[in-house]
C-alpha positions as CSV (number, residue, x, y, z in Angstrom):
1,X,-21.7,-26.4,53.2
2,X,-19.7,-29.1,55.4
3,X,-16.7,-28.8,57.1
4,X,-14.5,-30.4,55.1
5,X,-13.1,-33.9,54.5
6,X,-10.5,-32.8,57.0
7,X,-13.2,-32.5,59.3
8,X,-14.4,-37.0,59.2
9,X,-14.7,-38.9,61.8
10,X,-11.5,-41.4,61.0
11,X,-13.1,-44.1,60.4
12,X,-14.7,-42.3,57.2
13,X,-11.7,-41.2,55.9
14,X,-9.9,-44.7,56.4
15,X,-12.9,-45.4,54.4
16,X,-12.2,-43.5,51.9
17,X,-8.7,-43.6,51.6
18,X,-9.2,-47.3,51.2
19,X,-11.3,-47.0,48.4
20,X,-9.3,-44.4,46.4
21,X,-6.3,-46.8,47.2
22,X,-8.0,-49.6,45.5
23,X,-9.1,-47.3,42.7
24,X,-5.1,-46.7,42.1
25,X,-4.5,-50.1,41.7
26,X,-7.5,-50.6,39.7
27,X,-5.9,-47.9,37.0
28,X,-2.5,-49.9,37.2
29,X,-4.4,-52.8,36.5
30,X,-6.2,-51.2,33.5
31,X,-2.8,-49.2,32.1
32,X,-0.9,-52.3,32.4
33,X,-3.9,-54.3,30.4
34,X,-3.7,-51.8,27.9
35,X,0.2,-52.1,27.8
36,X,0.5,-56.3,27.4
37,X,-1.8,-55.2,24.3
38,X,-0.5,-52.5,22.7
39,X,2.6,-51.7,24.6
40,X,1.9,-47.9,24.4
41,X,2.6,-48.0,20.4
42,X,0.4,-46.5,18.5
43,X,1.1,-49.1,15.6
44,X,0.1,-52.2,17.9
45,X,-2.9,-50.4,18.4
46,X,-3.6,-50.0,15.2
47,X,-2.6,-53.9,14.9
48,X,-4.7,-54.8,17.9
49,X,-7.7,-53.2,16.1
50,X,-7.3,-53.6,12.5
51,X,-5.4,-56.7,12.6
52,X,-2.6,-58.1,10.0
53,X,-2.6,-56.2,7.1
54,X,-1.9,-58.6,4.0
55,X,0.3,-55.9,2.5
56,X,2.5,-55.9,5.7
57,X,3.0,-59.6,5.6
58,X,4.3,-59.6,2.2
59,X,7.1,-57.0,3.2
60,X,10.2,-58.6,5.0
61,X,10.7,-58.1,8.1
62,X,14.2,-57.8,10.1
63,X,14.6,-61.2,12.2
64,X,14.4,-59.4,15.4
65,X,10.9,-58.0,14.4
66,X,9.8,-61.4,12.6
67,X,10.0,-63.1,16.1
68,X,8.4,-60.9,17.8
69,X,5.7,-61.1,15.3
70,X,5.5,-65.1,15.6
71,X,5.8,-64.8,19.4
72,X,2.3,-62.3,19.6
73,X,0.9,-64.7,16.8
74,X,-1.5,-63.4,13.8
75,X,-4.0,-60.3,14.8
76,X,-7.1,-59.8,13.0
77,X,-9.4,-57.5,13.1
78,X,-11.9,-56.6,15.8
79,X,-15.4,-57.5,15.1
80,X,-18.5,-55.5,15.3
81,X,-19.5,-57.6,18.1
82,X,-16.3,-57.5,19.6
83,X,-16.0,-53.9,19.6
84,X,-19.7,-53.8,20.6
85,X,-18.8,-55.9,23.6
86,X,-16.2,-53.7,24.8
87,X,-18.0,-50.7,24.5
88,X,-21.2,-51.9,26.3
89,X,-19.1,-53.2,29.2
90,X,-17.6,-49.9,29.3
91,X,-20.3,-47.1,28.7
92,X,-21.0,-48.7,32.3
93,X,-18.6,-49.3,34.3
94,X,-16.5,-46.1,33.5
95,X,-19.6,-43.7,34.5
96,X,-20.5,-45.2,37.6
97,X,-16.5,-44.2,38.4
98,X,-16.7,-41.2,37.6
99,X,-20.0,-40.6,39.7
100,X,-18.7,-42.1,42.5
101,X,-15.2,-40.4,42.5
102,X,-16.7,-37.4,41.5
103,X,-19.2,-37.1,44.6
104,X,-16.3,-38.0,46.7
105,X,-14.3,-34.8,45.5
106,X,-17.6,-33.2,45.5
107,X,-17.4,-33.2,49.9
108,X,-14.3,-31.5,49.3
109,X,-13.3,-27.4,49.4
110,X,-11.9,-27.2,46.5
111,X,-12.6,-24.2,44.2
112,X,-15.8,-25.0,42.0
113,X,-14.2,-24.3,38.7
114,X,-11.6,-26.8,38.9
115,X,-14.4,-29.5,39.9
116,X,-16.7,-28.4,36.8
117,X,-12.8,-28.7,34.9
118,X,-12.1,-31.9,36.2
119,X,-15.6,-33.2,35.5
120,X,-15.7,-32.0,32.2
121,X,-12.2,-33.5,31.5
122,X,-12.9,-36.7,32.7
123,X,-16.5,-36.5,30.3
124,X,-14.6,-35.9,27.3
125,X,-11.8,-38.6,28.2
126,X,-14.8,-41.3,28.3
127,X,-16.4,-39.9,24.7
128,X,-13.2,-40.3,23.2
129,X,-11.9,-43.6,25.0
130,X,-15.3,-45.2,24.3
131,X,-14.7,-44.0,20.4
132,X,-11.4,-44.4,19.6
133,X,-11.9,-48.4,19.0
134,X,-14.6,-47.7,16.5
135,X,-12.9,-44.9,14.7
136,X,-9.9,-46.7,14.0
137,X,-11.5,-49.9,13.3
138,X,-14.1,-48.2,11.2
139,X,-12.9,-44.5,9.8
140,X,-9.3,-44.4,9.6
141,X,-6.2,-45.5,11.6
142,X,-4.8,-41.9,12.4
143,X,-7.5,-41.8,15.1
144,X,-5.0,-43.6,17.0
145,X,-4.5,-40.2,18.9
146,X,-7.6,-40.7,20.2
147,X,-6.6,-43.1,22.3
148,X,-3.6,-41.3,23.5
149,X,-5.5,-38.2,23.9
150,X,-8.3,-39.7,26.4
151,X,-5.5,-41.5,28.3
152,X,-4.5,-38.0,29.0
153,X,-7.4,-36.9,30.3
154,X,-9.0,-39.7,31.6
155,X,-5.2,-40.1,33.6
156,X,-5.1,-36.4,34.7
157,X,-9.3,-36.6,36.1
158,X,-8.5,-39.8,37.9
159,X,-5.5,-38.1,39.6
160,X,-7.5,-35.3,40.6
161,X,-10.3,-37.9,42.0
162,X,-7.8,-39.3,44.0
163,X,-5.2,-36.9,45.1
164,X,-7.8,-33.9,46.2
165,X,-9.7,-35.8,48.2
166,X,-7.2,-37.6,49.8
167,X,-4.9,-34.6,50.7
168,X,-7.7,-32.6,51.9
169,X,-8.3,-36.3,54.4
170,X,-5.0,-35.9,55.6
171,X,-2.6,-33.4,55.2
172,X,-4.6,-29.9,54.6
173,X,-4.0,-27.7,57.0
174,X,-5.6,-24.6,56.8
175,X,-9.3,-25.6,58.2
176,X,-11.1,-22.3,58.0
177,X,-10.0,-21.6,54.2
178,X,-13.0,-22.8,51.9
């Protein structure tokens, strides 16, 4: 077993504290994509996905919530293809993350149940993100939830990815503890 991250040579953990840094600002980045499109509401969602309904545009709307509608413009529905897109893009890029964060946390001393808990977590917060387009596109809107529930997790794993490793770098203090 190693020493510990506490234990690098500096210039590895400036390293690494560079790339989990970057990875912070890469989850802004995606949160904040996800916002300008849905704004956390689980009906935009459902409108980013499924589009305008044509029984929604036929009730009238209060002029604050007619403008807004006219300033976002007319949604329709995501393709197969589109969806397909996403989700190839995806089923990549979020894996090779995980690996690599995941491996990172892996040189640290933390308890082996928590990094089975956090992998596991962050495993089912990719099933379901990776789903949730296709479920409420294709089965039924109230899978919206699915969205908000691997958000959860997927938030919660990352912040264990990061914040482990990165205290253990830096600010642990008890060296001979494993």
């Amino acid at each position: 077993m190693s020493n510990g991250m506490w234990s690098l040579p500096i210039s590895n953990k400036i390293f690494f504290t560079f790339f989990l840094s970057i990875m912070i600002v890469a989850l802004g980045v995606g949160f904040l994509n996800y916002y300008e499109r849905t704004g956390f509401s689980t009906q935009k969602t459902i409108r980013y996905y499924c589009g305008d309904k044509e029984e929604e545009m036929e009730v009238p709307l209060s002029a604050e919530d007619d403008k807004s509608r006219l300033e976002e413009g007319l949604f329709f529905s995501k393709s197969y293809r589109e969806l397909l897109e996403v989700t190839h893009t995806h089923i990549f890029s979020l894996p090779i993350v995980i690996f690599i964060l995941s491996r990172i946390m892996a040189m640290t001393h933390t308890r082996e149940g928590l990094k089975v808990t956090v992998y596991g977590v962050s495993f089912m917060g990719i099933l379901l993100n990776l789903s949730a387009p296709w479920l409420i596109r294709y089965a039924s809107p109230n899978f919206v939830i699915t969205f908000t529930i691997s958000n959860i997790l997927l938030i919660l794993s990352f912040g264990a990815y990061i914040f482990i490793p990165l205290y253990e770098m830096w600010f642990r203090t008890d060296h001979d503890a494993a």
